[in-house]
PDB file of N, CA, C and O in Angstrom:
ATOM      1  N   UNK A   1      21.884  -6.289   5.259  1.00  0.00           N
ATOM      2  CA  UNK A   1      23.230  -5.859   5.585  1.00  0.00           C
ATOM      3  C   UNK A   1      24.094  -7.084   5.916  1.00  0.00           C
ATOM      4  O   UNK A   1      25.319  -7.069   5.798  1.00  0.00           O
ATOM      5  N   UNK A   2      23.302  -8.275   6.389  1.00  0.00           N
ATOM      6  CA  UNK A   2      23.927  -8.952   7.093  1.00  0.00           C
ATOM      7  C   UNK A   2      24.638 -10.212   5.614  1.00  0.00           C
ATOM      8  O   UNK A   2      25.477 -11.083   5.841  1.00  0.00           O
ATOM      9  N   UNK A   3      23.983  -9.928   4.161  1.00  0.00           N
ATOM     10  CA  UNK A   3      24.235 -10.495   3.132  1.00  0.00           C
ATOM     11  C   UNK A   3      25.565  -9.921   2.635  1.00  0.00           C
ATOM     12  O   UNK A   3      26.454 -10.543   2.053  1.00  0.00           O
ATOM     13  N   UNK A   4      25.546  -8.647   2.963  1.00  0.00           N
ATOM     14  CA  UNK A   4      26.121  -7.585   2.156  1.00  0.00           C
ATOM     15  C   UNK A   4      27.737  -7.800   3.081  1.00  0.00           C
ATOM     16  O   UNK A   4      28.806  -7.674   2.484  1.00  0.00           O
ATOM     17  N   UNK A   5      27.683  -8.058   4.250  1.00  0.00           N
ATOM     18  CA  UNK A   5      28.816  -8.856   5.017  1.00  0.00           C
ATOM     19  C   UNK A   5      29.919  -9.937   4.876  1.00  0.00           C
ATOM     20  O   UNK A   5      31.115 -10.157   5.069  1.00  0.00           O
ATOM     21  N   UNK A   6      28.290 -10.693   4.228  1.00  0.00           N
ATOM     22  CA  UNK A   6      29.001 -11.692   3.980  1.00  0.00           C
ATOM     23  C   UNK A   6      29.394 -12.446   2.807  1.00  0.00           C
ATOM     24  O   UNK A   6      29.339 -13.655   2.582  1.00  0.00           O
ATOM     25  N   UNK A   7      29.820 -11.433   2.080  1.00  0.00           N
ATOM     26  CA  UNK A   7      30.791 -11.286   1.243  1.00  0.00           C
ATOM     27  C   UNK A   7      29.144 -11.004  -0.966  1.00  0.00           C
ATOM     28  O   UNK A   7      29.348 -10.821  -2.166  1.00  0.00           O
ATOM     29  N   UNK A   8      27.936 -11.164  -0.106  1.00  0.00           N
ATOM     30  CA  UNK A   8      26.804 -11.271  -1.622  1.00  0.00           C
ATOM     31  C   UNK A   8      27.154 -10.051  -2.425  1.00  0.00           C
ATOM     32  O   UNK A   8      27.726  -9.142  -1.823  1.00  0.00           O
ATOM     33  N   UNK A   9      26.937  -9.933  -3.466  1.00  0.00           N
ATOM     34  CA  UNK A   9      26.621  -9.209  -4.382  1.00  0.00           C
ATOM     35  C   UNK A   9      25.529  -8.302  -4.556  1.00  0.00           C
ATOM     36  O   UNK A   9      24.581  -8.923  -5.037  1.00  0.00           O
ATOM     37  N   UNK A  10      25.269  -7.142  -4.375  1.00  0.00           N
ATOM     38  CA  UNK A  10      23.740  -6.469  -4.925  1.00  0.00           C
ATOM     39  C   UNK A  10      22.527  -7.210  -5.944  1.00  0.00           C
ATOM     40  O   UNK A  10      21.307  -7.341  -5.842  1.00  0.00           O
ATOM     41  N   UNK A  11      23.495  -7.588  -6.913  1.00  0.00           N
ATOM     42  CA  UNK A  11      22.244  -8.147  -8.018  1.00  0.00           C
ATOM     43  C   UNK A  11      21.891  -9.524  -7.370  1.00  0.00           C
ATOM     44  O   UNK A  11      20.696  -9.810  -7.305  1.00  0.00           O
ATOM     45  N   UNK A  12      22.737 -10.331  -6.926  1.00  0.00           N
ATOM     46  CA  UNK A  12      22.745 -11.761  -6.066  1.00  0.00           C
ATOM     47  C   UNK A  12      21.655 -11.357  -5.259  1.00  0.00           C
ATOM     48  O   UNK A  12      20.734 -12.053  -5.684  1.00  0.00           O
ATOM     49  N   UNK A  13      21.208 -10.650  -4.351  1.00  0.00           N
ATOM     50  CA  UNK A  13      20.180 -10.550  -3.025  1.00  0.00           C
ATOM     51  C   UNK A  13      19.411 -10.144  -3.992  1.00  0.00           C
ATOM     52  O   UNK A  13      19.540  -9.130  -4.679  1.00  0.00           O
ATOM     53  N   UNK A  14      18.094 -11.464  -4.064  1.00  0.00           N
ATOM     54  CA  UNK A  14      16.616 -11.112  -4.531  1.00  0.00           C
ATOM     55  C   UNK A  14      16.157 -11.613  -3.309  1.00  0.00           C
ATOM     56  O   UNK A  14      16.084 -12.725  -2.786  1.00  0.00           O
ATOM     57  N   UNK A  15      15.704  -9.800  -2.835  1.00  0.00           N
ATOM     58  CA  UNK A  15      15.086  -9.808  -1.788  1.00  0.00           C
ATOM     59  C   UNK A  15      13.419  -9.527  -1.941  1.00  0.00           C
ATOM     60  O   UNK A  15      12.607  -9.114  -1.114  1.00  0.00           O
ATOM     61  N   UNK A  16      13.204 -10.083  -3.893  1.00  0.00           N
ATOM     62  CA  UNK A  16      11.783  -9.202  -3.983  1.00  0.00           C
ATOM     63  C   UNK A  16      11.380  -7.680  -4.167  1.00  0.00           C
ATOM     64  O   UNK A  16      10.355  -7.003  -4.086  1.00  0.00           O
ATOM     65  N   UNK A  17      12.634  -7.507  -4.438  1.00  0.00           N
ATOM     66  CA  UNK A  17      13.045  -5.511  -4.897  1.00  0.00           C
ATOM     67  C   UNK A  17      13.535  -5.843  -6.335  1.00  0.00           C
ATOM     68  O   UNK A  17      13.702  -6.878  -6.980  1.00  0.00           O
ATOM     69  N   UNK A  18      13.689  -4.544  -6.548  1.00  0.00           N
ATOM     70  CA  UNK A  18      14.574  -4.516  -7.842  1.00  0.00           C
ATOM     71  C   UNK A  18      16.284  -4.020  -6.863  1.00  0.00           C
ATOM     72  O   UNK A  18      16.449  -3.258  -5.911  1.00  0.00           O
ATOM     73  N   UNK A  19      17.020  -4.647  -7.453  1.00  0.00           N
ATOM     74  CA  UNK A  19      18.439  -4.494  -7.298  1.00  0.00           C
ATOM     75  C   UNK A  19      19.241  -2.717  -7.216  1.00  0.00           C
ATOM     76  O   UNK A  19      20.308  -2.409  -6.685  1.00  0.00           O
ATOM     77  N   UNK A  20      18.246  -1.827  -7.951  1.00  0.00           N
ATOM     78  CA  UNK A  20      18.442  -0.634  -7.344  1.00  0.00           C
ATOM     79  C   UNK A  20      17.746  -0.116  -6.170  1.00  0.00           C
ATOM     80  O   UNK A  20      18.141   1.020  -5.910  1.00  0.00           O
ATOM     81  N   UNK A  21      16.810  -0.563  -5.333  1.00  0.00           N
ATOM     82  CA  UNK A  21      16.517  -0.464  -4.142  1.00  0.00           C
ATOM     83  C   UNK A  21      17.514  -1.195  -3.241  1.00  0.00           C
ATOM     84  O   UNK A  21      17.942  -0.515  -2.309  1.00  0.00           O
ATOM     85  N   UNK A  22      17.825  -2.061  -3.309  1.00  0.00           N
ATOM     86  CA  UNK A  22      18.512  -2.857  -2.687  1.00  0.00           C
ATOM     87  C   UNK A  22      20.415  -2.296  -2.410  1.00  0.00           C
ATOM     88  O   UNK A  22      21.037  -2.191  -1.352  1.00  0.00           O
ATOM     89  N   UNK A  23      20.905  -2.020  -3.982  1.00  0.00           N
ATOM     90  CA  UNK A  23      21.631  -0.751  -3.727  1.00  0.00           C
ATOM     91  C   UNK A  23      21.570   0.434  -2.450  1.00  0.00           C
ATOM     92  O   UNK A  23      22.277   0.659  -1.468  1.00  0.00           O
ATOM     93  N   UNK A  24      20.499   0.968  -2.948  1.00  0.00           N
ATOM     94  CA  UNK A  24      19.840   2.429  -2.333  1.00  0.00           C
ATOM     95  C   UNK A  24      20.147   1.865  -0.975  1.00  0.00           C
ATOM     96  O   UNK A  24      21.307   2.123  -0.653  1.00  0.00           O
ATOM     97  N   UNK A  25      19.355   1.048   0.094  1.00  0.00           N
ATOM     98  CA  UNK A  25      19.522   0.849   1.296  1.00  0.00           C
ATOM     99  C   UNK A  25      21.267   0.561   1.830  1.00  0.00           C
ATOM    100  O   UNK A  25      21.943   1.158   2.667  1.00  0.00           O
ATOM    101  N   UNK A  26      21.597  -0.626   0.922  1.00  0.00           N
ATOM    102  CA  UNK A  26      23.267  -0.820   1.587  1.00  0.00           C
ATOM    103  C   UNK A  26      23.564   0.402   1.496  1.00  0.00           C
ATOM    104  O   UNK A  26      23.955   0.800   2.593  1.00  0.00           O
ATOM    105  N   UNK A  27      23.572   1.327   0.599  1.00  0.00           N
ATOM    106  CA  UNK A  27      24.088   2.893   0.738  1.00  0.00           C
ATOM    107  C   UNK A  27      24.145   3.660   1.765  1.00  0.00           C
ATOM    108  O   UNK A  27      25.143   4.158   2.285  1.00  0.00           O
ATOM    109  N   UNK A  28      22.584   3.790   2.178  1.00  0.00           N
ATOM    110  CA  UNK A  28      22.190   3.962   3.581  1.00  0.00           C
ATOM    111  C   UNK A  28      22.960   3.406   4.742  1.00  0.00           C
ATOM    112  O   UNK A  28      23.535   4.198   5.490  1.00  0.00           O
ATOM    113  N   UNK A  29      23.024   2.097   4.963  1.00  0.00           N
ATOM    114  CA  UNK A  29      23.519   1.844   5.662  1.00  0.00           C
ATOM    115  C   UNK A  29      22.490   0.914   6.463  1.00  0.00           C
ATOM    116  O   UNK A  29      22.860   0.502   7.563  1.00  0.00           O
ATOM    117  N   UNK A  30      21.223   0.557   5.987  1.00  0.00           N
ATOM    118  CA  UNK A  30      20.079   0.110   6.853  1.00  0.00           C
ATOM    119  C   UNK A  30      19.215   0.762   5.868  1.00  0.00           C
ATOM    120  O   UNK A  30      19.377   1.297   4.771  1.00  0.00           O
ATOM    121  N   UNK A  31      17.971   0.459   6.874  1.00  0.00           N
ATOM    122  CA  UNK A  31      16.626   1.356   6.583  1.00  0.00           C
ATOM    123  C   UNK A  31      16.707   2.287   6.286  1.00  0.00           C
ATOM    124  O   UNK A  31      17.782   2.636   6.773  1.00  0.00           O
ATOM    125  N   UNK A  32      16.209   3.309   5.623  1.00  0.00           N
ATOM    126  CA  UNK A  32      16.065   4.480   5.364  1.00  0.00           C
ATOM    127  C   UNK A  32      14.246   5.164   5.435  1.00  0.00           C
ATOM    128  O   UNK A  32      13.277   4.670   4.858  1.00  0.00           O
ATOM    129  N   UNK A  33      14.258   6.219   6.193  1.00  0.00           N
ATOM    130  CA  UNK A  33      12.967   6.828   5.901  1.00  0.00           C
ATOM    131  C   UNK A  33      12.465   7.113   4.525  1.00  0.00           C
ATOM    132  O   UNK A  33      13.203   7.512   3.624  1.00  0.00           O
ATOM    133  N   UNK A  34      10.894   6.846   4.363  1.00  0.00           N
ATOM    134  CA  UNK A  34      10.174   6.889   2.990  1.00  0.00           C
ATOM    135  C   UNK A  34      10.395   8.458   2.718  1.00  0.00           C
ATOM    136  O   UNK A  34      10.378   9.271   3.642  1.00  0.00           O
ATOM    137  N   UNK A  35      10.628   8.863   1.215  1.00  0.00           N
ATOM    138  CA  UNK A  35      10.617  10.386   1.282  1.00  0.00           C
ATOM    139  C   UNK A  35       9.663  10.496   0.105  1.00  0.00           C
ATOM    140  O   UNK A  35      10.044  10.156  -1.015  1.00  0.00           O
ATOM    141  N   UNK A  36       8.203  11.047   0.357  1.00  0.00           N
ATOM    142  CA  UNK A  36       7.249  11.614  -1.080  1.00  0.00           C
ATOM    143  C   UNK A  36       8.202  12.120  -1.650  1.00  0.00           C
ATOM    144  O   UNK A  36       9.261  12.452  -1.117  1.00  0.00           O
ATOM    145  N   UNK A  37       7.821  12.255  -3.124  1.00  0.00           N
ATOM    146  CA  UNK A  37       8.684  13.066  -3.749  1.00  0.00           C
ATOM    147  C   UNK A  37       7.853  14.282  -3.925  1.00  0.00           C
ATOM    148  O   UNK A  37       6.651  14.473  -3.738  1.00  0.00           O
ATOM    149  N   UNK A  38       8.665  14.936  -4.270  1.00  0.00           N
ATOM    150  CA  UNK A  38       8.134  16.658  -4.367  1.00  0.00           C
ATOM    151  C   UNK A  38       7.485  16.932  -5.424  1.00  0.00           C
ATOM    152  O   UNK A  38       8.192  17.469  -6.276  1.00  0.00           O
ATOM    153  N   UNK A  39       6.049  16.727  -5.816  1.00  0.00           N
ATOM    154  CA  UNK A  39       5.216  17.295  -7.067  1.00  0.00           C
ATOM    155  C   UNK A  39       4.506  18.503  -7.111  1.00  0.00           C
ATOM    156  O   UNK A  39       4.001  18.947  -6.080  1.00  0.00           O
ATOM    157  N   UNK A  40       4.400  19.131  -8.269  1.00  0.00           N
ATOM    158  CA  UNK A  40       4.139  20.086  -8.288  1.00  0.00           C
ATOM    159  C   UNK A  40       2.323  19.810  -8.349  1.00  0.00           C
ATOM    160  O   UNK A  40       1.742  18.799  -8.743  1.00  0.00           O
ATOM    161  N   UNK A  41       1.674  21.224  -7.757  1.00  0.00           N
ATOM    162  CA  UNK A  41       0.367  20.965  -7.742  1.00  0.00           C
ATOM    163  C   UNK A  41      -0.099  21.606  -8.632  1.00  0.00           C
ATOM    164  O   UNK A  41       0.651  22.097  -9.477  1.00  0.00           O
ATOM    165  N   UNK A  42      -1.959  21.840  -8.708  1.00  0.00           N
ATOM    166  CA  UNK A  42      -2.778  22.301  -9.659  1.00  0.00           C
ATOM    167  C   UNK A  42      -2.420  23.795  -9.686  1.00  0.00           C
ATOM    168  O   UNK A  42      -1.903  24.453 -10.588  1.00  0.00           O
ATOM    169  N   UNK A  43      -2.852  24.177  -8.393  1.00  0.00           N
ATOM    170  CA  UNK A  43      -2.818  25.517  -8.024  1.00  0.00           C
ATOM    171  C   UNK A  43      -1.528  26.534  -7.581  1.00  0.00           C
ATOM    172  O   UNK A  43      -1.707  27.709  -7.260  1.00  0.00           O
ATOM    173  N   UNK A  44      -0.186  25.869  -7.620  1.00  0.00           N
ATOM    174  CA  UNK A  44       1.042  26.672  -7.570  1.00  0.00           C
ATOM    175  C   UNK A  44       1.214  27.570  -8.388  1.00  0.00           C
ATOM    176  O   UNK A  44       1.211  27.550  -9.619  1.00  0.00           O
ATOM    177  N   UNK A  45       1.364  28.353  -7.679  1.00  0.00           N
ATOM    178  CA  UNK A  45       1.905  29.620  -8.620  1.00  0.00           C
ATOM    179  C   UNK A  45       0.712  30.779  -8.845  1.00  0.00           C
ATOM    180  O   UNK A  45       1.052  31.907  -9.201  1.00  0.00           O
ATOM    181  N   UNK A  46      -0.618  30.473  -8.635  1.00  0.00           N
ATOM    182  CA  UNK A  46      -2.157  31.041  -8.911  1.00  0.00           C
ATOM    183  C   UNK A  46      -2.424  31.639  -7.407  1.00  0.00           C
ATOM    184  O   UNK A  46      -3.549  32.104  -7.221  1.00  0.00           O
ATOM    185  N   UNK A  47      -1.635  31.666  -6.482  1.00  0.00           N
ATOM    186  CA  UNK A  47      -2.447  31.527  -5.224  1.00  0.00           C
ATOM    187  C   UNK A  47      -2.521  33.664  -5.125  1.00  0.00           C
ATOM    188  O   UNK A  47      -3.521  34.172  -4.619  1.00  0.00           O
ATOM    189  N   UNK A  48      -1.764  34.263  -5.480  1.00  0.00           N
ATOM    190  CA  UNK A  48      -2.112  35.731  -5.659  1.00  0.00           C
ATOM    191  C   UNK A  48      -3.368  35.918  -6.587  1.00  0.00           C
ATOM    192  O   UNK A  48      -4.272  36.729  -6.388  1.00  0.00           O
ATOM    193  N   UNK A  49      -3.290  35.201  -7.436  1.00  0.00           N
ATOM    194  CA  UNK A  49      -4.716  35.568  -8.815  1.00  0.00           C
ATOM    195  C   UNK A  49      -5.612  35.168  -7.872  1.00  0.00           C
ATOM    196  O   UNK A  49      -6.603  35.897  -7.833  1.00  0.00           O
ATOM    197  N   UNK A  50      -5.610  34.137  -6.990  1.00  0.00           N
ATOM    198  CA  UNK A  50      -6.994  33.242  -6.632  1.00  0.00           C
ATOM    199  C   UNK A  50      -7.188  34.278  -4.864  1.00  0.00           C
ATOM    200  O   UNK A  50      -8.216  34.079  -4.217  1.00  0.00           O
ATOM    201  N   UNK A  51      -6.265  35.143  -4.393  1.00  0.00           N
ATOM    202  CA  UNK A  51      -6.248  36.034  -3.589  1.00  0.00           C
ATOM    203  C   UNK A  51      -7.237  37.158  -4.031  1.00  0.00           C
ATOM    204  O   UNK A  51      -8.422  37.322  -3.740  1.00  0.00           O
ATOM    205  N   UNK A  52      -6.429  37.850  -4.788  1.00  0.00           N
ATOM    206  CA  UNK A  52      -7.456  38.553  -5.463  1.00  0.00           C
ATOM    207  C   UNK A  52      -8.869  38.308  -6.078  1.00  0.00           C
ATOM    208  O   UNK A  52      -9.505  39.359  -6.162  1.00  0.00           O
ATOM    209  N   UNK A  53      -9.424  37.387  -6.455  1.00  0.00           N
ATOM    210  CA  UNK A  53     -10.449  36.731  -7.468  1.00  0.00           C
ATOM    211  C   UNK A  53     -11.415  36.687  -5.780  1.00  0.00           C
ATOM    212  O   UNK A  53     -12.605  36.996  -5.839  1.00  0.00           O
ATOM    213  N   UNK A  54     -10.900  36.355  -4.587  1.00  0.00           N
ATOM    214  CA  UNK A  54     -11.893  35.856  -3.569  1.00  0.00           C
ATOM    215  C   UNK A  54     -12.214  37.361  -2.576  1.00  0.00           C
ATOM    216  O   UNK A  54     -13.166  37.474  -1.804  1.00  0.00           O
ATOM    217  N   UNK A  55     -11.014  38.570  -2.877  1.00  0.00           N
ATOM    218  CA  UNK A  55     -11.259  39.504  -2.297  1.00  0.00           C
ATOM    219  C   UNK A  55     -12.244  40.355  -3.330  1.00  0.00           C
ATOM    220  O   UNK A  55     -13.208  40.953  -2.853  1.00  0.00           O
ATOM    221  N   UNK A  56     -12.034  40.385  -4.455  1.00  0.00           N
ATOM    222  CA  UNK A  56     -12.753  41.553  -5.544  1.00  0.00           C
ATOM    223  C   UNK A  56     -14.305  40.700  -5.226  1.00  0.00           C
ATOM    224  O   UNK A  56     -15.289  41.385  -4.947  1.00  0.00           O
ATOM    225  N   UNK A  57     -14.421  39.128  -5.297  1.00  0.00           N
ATOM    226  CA  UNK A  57     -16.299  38.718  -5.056  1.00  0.00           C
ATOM    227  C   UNK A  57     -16.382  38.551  -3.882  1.00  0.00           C
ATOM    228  O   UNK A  57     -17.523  38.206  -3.573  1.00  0.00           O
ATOM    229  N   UNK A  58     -15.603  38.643  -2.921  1.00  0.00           N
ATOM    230  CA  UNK A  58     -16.471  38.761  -1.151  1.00  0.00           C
ATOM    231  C   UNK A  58     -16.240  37.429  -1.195  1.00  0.00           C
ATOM    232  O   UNK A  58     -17.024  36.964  -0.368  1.00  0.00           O
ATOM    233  N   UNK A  59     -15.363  36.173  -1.878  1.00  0.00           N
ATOM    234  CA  UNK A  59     -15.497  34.947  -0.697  1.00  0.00           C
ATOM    235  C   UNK A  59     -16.451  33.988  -1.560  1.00  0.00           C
ATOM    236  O   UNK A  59     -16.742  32.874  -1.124  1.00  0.00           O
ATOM    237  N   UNK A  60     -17.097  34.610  -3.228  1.00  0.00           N
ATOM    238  CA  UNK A  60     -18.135  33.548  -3.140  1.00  0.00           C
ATOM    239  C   UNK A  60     -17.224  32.682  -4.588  1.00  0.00           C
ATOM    240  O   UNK A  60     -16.939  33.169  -5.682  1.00  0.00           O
ATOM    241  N   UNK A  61     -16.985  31.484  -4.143  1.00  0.00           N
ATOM    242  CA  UNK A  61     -16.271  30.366  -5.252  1.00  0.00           C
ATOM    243  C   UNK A  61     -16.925  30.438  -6.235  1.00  0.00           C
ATOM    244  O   UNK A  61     -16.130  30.205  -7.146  1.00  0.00           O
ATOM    245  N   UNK A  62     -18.140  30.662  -6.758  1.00  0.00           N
ATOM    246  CA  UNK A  62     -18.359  30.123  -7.641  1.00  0.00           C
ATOM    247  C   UNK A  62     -18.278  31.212  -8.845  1.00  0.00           C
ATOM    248  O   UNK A  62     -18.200  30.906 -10.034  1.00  0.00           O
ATOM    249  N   UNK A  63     -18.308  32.403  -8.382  1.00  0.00           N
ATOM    250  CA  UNK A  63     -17.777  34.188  -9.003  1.00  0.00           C
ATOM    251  C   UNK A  63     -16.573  33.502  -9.427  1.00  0.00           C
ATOM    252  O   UNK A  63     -16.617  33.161 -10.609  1.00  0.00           O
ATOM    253  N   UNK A  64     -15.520  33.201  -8.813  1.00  0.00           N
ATOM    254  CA  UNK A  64     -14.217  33.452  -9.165  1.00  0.00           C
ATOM    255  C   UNK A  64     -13.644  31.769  -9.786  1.00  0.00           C
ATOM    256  O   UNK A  64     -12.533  31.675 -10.306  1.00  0.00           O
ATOM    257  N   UNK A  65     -14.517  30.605  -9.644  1.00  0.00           N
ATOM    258  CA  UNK A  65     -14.309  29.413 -10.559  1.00  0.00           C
ATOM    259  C   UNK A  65     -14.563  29.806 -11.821  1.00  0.00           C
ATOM    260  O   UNK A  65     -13.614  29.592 -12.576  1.00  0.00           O
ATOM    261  N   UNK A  66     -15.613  30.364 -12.379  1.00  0.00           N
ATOM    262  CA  UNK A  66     -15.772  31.032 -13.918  1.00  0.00           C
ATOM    263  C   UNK A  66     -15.040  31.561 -14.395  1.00  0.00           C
ATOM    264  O   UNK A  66     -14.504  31.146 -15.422  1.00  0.00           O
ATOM    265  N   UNK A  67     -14.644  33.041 -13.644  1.00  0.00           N
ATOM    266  CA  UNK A  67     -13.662  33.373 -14.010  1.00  0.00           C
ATOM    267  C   UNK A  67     -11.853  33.068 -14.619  1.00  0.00           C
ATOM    268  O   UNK A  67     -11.140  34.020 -14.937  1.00  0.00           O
TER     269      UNK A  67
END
């Protein structure tokens, strides 16, 4: 921030980032908290089938992995 003051450029500060991180933070204003990004998993969307599959065999995984 204290570059960004005094009078540098974004692409000018090689801070060892790429110049769109470096963006991203002056934006911020500072630091910013890390955010995971949101991926989708194996099992979204299955969790009613895989409800059912563990109530119809009593609980046993390996009935309802075959299936």
């Amino acid at each position: 921030m204290r570059l960004r003051a005094g009078g540098w450029g974004l692409k000018r500060m090689r801070l060892g980032c790429s110049h769109h991180t470096v963006k991203d933070y002056v934006a911020a204003g500072g630091v910013k908290a890390f955010k995971s990004p949101e991926r989708k998993k194996w099992l979204d969307g299955l969790e009613g089938c895989l409800r059912e599959g563990f109530i119809r065999h009593r609980g046993n995984a390996d009935v309802v992995r075959q299936a």
